[in-house]
matplotlib code that plots the C-alpha trace (Angstrom):
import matplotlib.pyplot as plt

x = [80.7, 81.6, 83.8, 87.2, 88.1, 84.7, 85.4, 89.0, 88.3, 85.2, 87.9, 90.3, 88.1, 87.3, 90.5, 90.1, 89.6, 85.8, 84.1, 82.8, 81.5, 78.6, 79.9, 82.9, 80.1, 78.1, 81.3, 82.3, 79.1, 79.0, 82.2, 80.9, 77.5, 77.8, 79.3, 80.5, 82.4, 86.3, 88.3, 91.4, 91.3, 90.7, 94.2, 96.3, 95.4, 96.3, 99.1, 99.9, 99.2, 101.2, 104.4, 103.8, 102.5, 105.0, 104.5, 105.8, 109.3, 108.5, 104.8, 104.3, 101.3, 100.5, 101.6, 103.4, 106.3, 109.0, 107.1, 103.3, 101.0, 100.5, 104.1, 104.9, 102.3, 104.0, 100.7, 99.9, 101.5, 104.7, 104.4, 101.2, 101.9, 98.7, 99.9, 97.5, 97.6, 97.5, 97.2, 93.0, 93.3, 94.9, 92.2, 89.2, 90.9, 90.9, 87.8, 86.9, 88.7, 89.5, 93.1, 95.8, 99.3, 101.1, 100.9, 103.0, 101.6, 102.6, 101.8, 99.6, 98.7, 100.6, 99.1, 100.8, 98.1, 99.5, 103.3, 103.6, 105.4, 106.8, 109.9, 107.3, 105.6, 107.6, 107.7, 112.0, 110.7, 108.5, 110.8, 113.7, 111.1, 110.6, 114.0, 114.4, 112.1, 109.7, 106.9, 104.9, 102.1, 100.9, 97.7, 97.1, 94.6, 94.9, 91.3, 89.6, 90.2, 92.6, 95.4, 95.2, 95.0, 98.3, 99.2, 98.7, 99.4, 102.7, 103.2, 102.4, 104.9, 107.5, 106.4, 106.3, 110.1, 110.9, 109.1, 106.5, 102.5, 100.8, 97.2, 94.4, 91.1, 88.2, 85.7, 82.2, 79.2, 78.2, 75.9, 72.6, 73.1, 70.9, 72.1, 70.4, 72.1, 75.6, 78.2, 79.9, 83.2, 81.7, 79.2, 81.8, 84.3, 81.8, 81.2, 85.3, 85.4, 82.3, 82.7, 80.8, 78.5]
y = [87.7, 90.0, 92.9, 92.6, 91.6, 89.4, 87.4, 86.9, 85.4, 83.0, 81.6, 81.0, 79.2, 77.3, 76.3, 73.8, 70.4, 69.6, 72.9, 73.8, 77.5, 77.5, 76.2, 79.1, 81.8, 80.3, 80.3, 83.9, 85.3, 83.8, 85.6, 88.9, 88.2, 87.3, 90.0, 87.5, 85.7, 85.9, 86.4, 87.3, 84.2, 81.9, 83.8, 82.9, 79.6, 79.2, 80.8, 78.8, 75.4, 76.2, 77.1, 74.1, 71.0, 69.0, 65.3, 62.3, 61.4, 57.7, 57.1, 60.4, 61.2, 65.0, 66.1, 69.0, 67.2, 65.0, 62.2, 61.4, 60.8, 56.9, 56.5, 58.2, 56.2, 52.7, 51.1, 50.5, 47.2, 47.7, 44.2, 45.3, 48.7, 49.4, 51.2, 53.7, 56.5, 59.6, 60.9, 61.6, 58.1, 57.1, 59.5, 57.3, 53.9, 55.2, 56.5, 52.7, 52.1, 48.5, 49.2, 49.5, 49.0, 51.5, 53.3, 54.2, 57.1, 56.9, 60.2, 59.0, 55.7, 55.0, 56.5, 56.2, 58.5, 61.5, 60.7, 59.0, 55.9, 53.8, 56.0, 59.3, 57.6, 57.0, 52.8, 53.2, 54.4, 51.4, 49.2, 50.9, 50.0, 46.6, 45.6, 45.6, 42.3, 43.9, 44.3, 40.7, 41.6, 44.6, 45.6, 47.1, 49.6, 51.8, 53.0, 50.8, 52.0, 51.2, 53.6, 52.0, 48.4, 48.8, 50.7, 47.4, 44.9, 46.9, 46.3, 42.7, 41.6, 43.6, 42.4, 38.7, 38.3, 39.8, 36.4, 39.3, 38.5, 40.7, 41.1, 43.5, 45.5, 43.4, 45.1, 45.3, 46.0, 49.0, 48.6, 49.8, 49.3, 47.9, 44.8, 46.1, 49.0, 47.6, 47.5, 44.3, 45.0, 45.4, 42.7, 40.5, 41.4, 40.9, 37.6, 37.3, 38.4, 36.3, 34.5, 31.6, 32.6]
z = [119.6, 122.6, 123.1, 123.6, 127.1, 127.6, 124.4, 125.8, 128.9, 126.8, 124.2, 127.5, 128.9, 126.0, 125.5, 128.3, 128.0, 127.8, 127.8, 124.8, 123.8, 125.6, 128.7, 128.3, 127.8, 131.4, 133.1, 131.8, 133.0, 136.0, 137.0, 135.5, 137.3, 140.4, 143.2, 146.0, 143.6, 144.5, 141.4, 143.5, 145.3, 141.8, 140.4, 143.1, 143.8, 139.4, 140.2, 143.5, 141.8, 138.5, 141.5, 144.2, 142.5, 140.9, 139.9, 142.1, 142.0, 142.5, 141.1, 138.7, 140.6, 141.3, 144.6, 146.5, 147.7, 146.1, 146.6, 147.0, 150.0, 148.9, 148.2, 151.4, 153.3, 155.7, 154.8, 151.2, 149.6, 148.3, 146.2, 144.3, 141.7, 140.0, 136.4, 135.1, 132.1, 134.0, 137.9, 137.8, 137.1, 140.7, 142.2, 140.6, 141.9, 145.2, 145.5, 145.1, 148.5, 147.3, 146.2, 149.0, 146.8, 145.1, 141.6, 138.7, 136.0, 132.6, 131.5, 128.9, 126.0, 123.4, 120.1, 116.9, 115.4, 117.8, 117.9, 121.1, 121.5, 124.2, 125.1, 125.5, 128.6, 132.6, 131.3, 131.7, 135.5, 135.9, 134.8, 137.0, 139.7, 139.6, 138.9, 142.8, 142.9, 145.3, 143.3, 143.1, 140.9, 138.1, 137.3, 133.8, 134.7, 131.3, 129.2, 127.7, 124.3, 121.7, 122.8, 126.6, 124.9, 123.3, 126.2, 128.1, 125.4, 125.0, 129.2, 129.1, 126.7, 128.2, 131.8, 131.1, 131.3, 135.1, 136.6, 137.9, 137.7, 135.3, 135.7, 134.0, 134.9, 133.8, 131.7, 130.8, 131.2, 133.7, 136.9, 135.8, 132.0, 129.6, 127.9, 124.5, 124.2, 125.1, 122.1, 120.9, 122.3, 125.6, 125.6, 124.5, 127.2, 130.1, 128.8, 128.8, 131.9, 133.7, 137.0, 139.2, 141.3]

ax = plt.figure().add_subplot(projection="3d")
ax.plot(x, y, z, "-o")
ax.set_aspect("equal")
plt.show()
């Protein structure tokens, strides 16, 4: 639609996970537009990030050491490992504030669909992990979907044999949600999932 070099930089940025065309175009032009904008300062830090940040030799989070902040820090639980698809995923748990063990990243779901299976995800790492006898309880905390179900499914049965407590993220229905416009799956999970009061 654009010129050579303009064009360029909209289909890179397109080609990033959750911005479409338009976005692409905005983001271009904001670049081109704006004056005080430091397009020096945006290349090194891609190139800085792509040479420092590694992934966690212990967890698989992202970090720029061998190992993690929370595996490095005395104070988190090391009897509770929270197991999660991918490292934004640790971020949004501990934004909660309400988790204080460790982590373990798979690298992604299984998906039969796109070719991965058990043996393309870090589960040989988990299970190297809790062969030490350590860890007293896992939380499934995979998507909701049906990749992170058999994700978790897949977990459980393996889990069941090392004597270890295997628990899962309840789901349902979202604070501030409308009951009417809830899908089954949901509805009927947050009537699984109910407590007393």
């Amino acid at each position: 639609m654009y010129d050579g070099i303009v064009q360029e930089l909209i289909d890179e940025f397109g080609r990033l996970p959750g911005i479409g065309p338009k976005s692409a175009q905005r983001i271009a032009f904001h670049i081109l537009q704006t004056p005080s904008f430091d397009v020096a300062r945006l290349a090194e830090l891609l190139t800085d990030v792509r040479a420092r940040v590694r992934f966690c030799e212990i967890c698989g989070n992202v970090s720029e050491q061998d190992r993690c902040a929370i595996c490095r820090d005395p104070r988190r639980n090391p009897e509770l490992i929270c197991v999660v698809e991918d490292a934004k995923d640790v971020a949004a748990i501990e934004r909660t504030r309400e988790f204080r063990g460790l982590y373990h990243v798979l690298g992604g779901a299984i998906s039969p669909i796109a070719g991965v299976g058990p043996d393309d995800l870090r589960i040989a790492q988990l299970m190297s992990r809790l062969a030490d006898g350590t860890v007293q309880e896992v939380i499934l905390a995979t998507n909701p979907n049906l990749e992170g179900e058999a994700t978790a499914s897949y977990l459980s049965r393996l889990l069941t044999s090392m004597q270890i407590a295997v628990s899962r993220l309840a789901s349902g229905l979202p604070v501030g949600g409308d009951l009417e416009y809830a899908d089954e799956v949901t509805l009927g999970r947050a009537f699984e999932g109910r407590r007393r009061l």
